[in-house]
Kinemage of the C-alpha trace (Angstrom):
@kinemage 1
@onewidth
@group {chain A} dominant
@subgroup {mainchain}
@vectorlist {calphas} color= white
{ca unk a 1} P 22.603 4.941 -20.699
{ca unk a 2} L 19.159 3.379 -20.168
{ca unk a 3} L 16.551 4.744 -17.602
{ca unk a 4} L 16.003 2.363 -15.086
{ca unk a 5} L 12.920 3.765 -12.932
{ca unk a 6} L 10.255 1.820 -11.705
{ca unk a 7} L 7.177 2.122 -13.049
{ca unk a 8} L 4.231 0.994 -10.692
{ca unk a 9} L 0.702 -0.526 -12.256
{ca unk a 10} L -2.301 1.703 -12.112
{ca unk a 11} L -3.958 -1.313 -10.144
{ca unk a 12} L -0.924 -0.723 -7.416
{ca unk a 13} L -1.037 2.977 -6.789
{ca unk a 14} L -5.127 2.405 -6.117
{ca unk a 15} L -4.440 -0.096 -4.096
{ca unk a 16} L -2.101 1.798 -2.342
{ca unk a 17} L -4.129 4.645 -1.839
{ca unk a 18} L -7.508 2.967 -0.926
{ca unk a 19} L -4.960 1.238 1.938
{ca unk a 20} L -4.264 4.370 2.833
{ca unk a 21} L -7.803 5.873 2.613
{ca unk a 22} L -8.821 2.579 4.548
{ca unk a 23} L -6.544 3.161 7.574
{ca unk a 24} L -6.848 6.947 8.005
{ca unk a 25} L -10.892 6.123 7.966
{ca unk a 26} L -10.366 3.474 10.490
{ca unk a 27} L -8.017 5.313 12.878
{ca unk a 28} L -10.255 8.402 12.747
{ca unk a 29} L -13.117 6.470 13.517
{ca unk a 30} L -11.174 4.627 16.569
{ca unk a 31} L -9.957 8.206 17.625
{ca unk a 32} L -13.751 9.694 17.373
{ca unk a 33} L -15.253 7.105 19.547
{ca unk a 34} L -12.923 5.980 21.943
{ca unk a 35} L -14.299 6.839 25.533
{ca unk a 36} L -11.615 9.151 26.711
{ca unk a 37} L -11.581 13.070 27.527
{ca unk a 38} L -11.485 15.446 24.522
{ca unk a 39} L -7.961 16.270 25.749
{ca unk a 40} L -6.464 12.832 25.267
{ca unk a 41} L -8.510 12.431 21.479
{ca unk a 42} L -6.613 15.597 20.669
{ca unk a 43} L -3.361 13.922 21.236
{ca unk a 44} L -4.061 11.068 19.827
{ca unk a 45} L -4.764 12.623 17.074
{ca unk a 46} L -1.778 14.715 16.433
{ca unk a 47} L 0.104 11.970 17.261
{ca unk a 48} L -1.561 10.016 14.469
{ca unk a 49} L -1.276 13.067 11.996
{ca unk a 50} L 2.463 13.314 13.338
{ca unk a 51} L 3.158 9.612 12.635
{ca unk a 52} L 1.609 10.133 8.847
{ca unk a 53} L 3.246 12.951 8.095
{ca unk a 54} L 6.808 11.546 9.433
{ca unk a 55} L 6.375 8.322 7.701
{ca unk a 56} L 5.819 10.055 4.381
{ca unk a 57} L 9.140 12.262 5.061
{ca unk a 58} L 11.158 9.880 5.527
{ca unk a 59} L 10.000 7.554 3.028
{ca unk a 60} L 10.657 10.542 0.689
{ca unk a 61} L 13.985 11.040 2.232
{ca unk a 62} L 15.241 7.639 1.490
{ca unk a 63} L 13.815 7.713 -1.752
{ca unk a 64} L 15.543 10.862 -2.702
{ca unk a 65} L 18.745 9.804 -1.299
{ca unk a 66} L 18.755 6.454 -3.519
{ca unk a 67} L 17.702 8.479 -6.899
{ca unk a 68} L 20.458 11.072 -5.790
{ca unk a 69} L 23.042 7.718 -5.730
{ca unk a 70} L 21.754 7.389 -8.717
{ca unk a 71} L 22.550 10.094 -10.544
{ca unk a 72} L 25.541 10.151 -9.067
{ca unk a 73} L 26.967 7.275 -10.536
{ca unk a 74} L 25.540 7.722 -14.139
{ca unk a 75} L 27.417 10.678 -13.554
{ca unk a 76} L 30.498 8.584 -12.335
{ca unk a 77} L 30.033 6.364 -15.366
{ca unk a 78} L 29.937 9.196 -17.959
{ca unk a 79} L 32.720 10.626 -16.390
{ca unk a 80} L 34.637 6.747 -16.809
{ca unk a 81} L 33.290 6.525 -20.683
{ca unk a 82} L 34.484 9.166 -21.608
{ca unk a 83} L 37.830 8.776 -19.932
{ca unk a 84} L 37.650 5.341 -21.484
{ca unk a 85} L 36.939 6.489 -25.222
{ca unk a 86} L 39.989 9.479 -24.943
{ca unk a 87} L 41.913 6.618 -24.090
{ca unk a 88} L 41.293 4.621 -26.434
{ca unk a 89} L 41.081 7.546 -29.432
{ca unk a 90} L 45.093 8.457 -28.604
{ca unk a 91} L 46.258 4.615 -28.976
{ca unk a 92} L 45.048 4.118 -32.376
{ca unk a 93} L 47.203 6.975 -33.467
């Protein structure tokens, strides 16, 4: 059985993580001086750190779920080869 996984470019995950980098900066900076109340910045930023941390859970989650499906059916397969070579082994008898 061959590994399949996905293997991203350095270039990628950078670029992935300055986007990141970039759009935390820019939504603390939005949050820091938008005219409001202290109140209402403190909400908006939870909800900013809630959004963050829920996107990365469920992007996890999902992930997880499809290498679990995975593993499953090499699992499956194994399970079906081997079947498959008993099978074969008693007809040649």
């Amino acid at each position: 059985m061959s590994n399949n996984a996905i293997k991203h470019s350095s270039s990628w995950v950078n670029f992935s993580m300055g986007s990141f980098v970039v759009a935390a900066s820019m939504m603390a900076g939005g949050i820091f001086f938008l005219e409001a109340s202290f109140a209402a910045k403190g909400f908006y930023a939870m909800s900013a750190l809630m959004l963050v941390h829920t996107s990365i859970s469920v992007t996890k989650t999902l992930r997880d779920n499809e290498e679990a499906g995975k593993f499953i059916n090499k699992v499956e397969d194994a399970k079906t080869e081997k079947l498959l070579m008993d099978i074969n082994g008693t007809e040649k008898i």
